[in-house]
C-alpha positions in Angstrom: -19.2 -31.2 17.1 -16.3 -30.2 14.4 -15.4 -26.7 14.4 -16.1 -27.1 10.6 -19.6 -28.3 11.4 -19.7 -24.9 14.2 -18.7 -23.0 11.9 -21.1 -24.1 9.3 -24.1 -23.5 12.0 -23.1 -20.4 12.6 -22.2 -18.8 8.9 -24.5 -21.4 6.4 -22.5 -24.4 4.9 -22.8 -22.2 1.6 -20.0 -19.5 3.7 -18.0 -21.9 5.2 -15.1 -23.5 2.3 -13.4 -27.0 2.2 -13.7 -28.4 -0.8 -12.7 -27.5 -4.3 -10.5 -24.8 -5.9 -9.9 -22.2 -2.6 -6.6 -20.5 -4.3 -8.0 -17.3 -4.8 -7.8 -17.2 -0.5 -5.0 -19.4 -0.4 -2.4 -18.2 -2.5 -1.4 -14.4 -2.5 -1.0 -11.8 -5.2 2.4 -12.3 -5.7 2.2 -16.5 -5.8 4.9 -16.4 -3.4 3.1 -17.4 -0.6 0.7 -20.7 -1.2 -1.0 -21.9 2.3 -4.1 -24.8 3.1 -6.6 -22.9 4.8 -9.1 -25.7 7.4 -11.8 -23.5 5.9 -12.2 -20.5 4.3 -14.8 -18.3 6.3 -17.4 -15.6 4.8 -18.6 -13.7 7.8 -21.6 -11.1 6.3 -22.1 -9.3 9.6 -19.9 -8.0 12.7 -21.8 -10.6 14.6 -20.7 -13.3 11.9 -17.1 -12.3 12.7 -17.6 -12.5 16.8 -18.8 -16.0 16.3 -16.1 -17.0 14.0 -13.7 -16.0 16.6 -15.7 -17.0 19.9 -15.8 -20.6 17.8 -12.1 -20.4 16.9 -10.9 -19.1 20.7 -13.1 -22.3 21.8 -11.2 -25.0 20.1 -7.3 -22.9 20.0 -7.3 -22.5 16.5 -5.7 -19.7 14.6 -7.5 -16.8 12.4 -6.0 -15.4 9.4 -7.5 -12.0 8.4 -7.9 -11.0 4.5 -9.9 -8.5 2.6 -9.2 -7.9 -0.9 -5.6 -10.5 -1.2 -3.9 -7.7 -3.1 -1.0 -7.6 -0.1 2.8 -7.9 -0.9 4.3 -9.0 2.0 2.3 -12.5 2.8 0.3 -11.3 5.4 -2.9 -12.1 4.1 -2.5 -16.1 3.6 -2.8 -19.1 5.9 0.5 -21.3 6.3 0.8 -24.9 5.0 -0.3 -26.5 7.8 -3.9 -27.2 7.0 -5.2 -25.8 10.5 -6.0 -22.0 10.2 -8.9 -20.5 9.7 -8.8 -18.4 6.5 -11.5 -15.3 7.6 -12.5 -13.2 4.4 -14.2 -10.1 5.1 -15.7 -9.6 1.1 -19.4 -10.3 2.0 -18.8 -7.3 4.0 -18.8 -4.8 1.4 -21.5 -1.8 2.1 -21.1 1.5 2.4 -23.4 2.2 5.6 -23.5 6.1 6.2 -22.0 9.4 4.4 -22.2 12.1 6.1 -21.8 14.9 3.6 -22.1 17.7 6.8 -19.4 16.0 8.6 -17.4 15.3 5.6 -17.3 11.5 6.5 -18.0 8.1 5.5 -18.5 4.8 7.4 -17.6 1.8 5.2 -17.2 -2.3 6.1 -14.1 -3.6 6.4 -14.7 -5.5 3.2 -15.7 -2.5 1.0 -13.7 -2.3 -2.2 -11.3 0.9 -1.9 -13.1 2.3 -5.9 -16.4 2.0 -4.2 -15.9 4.2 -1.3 -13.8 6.7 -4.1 -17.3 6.6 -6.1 -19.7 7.1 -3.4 -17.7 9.4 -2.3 -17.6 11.2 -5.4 -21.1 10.8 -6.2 -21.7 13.3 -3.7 -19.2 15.6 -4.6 -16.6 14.5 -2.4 -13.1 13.4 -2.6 -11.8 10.0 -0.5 -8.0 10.3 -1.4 -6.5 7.3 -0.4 -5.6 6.0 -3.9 -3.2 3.2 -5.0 -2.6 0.6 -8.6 -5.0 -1.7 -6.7 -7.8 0.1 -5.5 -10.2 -1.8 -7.6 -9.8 -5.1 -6.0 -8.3 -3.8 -2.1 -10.2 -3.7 0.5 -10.8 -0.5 3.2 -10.0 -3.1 6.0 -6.8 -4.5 4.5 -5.7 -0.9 3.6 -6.0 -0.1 7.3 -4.4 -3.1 8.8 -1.4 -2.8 6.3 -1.3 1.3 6.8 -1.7 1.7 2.7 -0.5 4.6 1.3 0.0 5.0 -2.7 -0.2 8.3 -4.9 -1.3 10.9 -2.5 0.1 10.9 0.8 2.2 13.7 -0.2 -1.2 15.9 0.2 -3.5 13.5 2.0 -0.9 11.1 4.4 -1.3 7.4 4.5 -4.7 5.1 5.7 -4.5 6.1 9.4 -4.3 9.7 8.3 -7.6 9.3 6.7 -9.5 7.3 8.9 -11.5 8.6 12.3 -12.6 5.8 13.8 -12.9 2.0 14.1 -15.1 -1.1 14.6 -13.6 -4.2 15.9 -14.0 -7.6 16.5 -11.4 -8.3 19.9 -9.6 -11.4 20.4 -12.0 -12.0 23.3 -15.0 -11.8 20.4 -16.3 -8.5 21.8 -17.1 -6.1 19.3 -15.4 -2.4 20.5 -17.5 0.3 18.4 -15.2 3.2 18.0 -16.8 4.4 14.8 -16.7 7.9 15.8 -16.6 10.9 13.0 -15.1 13.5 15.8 -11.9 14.7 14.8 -11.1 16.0 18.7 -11.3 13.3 21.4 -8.9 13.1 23.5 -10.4 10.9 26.2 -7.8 8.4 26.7 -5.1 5.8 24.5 -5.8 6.3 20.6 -7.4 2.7 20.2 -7.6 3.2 16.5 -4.2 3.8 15.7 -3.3 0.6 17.5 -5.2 -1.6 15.1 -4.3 0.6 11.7 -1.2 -0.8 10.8 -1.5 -4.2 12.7 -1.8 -6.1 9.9 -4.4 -8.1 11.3 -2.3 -9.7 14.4 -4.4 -7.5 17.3 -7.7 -7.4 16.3 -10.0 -7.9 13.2 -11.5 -4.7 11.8 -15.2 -5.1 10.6 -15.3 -1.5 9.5 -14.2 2.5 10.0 -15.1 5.7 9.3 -12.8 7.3 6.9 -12.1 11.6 6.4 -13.6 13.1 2.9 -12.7 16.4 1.5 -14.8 18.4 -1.3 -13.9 17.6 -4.7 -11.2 19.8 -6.2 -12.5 22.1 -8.8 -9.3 21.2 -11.4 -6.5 19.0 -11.9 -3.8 19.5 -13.5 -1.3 16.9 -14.6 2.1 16.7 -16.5 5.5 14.6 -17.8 8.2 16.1 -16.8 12.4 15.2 -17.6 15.2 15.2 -15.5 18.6 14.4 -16.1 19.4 13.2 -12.3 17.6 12.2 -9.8 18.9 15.3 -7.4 17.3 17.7 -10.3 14.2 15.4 -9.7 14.4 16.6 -5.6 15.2 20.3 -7.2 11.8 20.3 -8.6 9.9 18.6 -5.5 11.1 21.5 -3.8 10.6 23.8 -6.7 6.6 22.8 -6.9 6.4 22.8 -2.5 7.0 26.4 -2.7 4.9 27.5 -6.0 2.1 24.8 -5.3 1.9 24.1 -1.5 -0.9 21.9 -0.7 -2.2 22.1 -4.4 0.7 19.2 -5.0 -0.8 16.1 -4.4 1.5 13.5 -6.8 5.1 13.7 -7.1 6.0 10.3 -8.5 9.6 9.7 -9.9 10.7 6.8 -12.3 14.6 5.5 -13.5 14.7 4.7 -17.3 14.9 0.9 -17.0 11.4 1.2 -15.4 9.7 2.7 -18.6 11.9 0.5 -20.2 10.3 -2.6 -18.9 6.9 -0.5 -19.9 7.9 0.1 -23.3 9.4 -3.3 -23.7 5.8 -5.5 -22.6 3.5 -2.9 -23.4 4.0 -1.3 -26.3 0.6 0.1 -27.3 1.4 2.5 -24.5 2.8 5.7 -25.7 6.2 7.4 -25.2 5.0 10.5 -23.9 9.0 12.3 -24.0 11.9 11.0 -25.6 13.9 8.6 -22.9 15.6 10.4 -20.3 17.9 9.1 -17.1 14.4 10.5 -14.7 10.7 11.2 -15.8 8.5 12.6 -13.0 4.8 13.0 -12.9 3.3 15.7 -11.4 -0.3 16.5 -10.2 -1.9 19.9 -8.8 -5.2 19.7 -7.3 -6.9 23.1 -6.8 -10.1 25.3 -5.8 -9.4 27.6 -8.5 -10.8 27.0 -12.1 -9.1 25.1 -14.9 -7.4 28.2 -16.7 -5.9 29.7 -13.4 -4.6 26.0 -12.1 -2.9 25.7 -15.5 -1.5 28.9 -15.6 0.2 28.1 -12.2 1.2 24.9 -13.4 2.8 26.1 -16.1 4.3 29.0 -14.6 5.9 26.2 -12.3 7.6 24.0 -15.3 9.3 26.9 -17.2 10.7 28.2 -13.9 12.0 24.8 -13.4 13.1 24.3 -17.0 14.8 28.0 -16.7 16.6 26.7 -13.6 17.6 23.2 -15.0 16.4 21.3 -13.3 13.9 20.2 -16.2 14.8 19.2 -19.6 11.3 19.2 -21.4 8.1 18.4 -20.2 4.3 18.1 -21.2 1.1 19.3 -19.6 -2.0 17.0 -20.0 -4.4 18.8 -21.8 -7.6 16.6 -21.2 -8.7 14.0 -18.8 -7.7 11.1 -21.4 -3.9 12.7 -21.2 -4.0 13.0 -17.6 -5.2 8.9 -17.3 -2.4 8.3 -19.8 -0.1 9.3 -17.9 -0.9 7.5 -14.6 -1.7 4.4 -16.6 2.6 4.7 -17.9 3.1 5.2 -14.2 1.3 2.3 -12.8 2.0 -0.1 -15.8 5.8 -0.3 -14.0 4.5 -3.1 -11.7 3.0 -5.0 -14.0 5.9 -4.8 -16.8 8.0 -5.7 -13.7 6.0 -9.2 -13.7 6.0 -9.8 -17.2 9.8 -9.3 -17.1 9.8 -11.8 -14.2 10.7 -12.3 -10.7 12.4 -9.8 -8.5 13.6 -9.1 -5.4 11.2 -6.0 -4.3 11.9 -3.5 -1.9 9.4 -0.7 -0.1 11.8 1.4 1.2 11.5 5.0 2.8 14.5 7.2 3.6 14.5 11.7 4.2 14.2 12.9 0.5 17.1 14.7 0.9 19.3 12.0 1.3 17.3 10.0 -1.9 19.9 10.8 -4.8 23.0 9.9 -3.0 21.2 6.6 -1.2 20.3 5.6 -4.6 23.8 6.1 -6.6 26.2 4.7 -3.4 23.8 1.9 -3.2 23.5 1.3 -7.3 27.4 1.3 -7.5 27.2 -1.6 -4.1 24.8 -3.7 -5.9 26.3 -3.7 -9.5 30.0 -4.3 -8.3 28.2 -7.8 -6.5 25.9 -8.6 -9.4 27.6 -7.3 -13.0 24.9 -6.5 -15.0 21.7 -6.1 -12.5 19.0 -4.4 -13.4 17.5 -1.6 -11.5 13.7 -0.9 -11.6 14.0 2.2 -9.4 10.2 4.3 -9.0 8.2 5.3 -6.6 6.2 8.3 -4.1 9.4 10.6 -4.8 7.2 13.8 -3.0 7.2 11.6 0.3 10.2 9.6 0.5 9.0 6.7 -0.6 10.5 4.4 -3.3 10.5 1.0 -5.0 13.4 -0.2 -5.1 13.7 -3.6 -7.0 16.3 -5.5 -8.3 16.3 -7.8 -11.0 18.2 -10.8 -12.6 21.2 -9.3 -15.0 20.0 -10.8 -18.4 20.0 -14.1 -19.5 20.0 -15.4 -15.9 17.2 -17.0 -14.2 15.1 -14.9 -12.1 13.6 -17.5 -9.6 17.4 -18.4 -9.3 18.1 -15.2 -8.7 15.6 -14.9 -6.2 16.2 -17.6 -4.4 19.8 -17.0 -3.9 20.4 -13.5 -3.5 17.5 -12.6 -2.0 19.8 -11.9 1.4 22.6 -11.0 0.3 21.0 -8.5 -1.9 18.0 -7.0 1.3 21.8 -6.5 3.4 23.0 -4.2 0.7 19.9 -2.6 0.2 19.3 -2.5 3.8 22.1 -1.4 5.2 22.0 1.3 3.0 18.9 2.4 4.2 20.1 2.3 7.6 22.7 4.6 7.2 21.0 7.3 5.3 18.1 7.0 8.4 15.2 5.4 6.4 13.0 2.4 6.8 13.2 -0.9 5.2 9.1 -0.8 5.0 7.6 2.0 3.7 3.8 1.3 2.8 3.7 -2.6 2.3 3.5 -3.7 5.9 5.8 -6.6 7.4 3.9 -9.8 6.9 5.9 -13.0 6.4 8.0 -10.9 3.7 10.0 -8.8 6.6 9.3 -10.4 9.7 13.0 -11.2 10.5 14.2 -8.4 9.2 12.0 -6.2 12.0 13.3 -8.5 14.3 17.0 -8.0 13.7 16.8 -3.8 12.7 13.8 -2.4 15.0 15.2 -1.2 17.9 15.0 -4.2 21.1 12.8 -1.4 23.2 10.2 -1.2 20.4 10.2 -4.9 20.0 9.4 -5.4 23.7 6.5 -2.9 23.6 5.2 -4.1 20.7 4.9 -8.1 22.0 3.3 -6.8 25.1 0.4 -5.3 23.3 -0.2 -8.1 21.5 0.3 -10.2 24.2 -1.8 -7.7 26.0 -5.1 -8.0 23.5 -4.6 -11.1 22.2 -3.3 -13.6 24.5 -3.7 -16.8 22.9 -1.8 -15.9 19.9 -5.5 -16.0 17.8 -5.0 -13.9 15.1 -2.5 -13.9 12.1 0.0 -16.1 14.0 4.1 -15.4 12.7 3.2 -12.1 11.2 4.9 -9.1 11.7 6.4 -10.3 15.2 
């Protein structure tokens, strides 16, 4: 019997793809990456999954993980070979148990990440994780990748939010480690092997993620700055006055509200243009009033000191959306403007404002006339730092040809001011030989002998990350 034909016995025909249009799996977000899958799989049960990859292990044939195909780094995609097996985890999309007590939730692997937000909430709880995509990611592909997005400055990325795991081995067992404790030491932290794998150890089938109680008001506002050091001068400015109550610092260059004004121009201008805009959010206990108050208080110290040159307070939920819709419009204007050589990069935030002029200066003495779409999770080190095409020249060109040359500035840069080339994105296809040549040899070697260790035959997500 085929392994199509197994396959098919043990899924339905209906869940088991060959035929027809199958570019929504095969192709990623980005349509960088375009693979042929053997078949596209629909496991709707853990058990589904262990038979996919007991039937896979059987004939040698390679697994591909994916969950909600919203990935950067082409992780997520089969290669062009025609023989992997393209697993999708979306028919595995319940919520099975909230625990309001416990302050937990246990969701499948291929839960949408708004769902689990909206359960959550419909109990009066908070899930925090939160990023541009979360209406079409999934909870398993945010935990293999390690997501993080607007709030790991309060909450920390994925693997800070999740307790516990269930997954299907490489050996088709099924380890249930969905535990809700938030103390057990009794042995190696499986878990925090498999968040962050990017689907190359093991295929997560679901997890049981941390909730917190709903914060009574949030407060939101627009905020100018005339460098990006003034921008770290108010970070440090809302740490003290705020503390935990700061859970979005998100900083954007001109050009990127630029691109925003330029595509999307029913959008509005919420300050006049200014070298830095930063959006800030305060989540409190308090009431409204006294969370404004605070807020406030914060922006005209900050304005007194300089290191603000106007700024706005939301004053309704509509104002507050507004402004995160400006914020997250930046990767779509990117797209419209065309292609781009991206860049996920992390670095200490002290060292943010001089990384991003020495490395500015580097990149327009090679390139005359490149443009910078500089953004990102300012309040945890994180940015975006992209590069496109000067104008009038060709961006797949571009692409194409500088790609290298350009990830060696940018790179090296990082290097020196002690930050990481990948920040929230994962490694993928994207990065792989850049891990290879910049992570140290001794982490290299460890990491090949775990997955050497729990996957053997090289089953799942073959030339990812390693």
């Amino acid at each position: 019997m085929s392994l199509v034909a197994a396959l098919s016995g043990a899924l339905g025909a209906a869940n088991v793809l060959t035929e027809g249009d199958l570019s929504a799996w095969e192709r990623d977000w980005r349509r960088r990456w375009h693979g042929k899958a053997l078949a596209v799989v629909r496991p709707g049960t853990t058990a589904e999954v262990a038979a996919v990859v007991r039937l896979c292990a059987a004939a040698g044939v390679a697994i591909v993980p994916q969950g909600g195909n919203t990935g950067l780094v082409g992780g997520g995609v089969p290669d062009a070979s025609g023989t992997q097996v393209l697993l999708s985890l979306q028919r595995m999309n319940r919520v099975r148990k909230l625990d309001e007590a416990n302050l937990t939730l246990t969701a499948e692997a291929g839960c949408v990440l708004q769902t689990v937000q909206e359960a959550a909430a419909a109990c009066g709880l908070l899930f925090p994780l939160s990023l541009a995509a979360e209406g079409s990611c999934t909870v398993g592909g945010n935990l293999a990748t390690n997501a993080g997005g607007t709030q790991v400055l309060r909450w920390g990325n994925a693997r800070d939010l999740c307790l516990g795991l269930e997954v299907v081995t490489a050996q088709a067992q099924v380890w249930d480690g969905l535990s809700g404790l938030r103390k057990d030491n009794t042995g190696y932290d499986l878990r925090d092997l498999f968040v962050g794998s990017e689907g190359t150890l093991g295929i997560i089938t679901a997890a049981t993620l941390k909730l917190a109680p709903q914060p009574a008001a949030t407060t939101t506002a627009w905020a100018a700055c005339a460098t990006l050091a003034d921008c770290v001068a108010l970070l440090n400015l809302a740490r003290r006055r705020l503390g935990a109550g700061l859970t979005g610092f998100e900083a954007m260059g001109r050009f990127s509200l630029d691109l925003v004004a330029r595509h999307f121009p029913q959008l509005p201008r919420l300050l006049p243009e200014t070298p830095w805009t930063v959006l800030l959010e305060q989540s409190d206990t308090d009431g409204e009033s006294a969370a404004r108050s605070r807020f406030e208080s914060l922006l005209g110290a900050a304005l007194e000191a300089g290191a603000v040159t106007d700024a706005v307070v939301a004053e309704s939920l509509a104002q507050s959306k507004a402004m995160w819709h400006l914020r997250e419009a930046i990767p779509l204007a990117q797209a419209e403007e065309g292609l781009n050589i991206k860049h996920d990069i992390s670095l200490p935030v002290s060292a943010i404002p001089a990384f991003v002029e020495q490395t500015d200066a580097a990149l327009h003495r090679r390139y005359p006339g490149v443009r910078l779409v500089n953004f990102g999770h300012l309040g945890d080190g994180n940015l975006h730092y992209n590069v496109q095409a000067p104008p009038g020249e060709d961006g797949r060109r571009f692409l194409s040809d500088e790609e290298h040359a350009v990830n060696t500035i940018v790179f090296d840069a990082v290097a020196t001011f002690g930050g990481s080339f990948s920040a929230e994105h994962g490694i993928g296809l994207l990065k792989r030989d850049e891990l290879a040549a910049r992570k140290s040899p001794v982490a290299l070697q460890m990491m090949r002998s775990v997955k050497a260790a729990l996957d053997p035959q090289g089953l799942f997500n073959p030339g990812r990350m390693l």
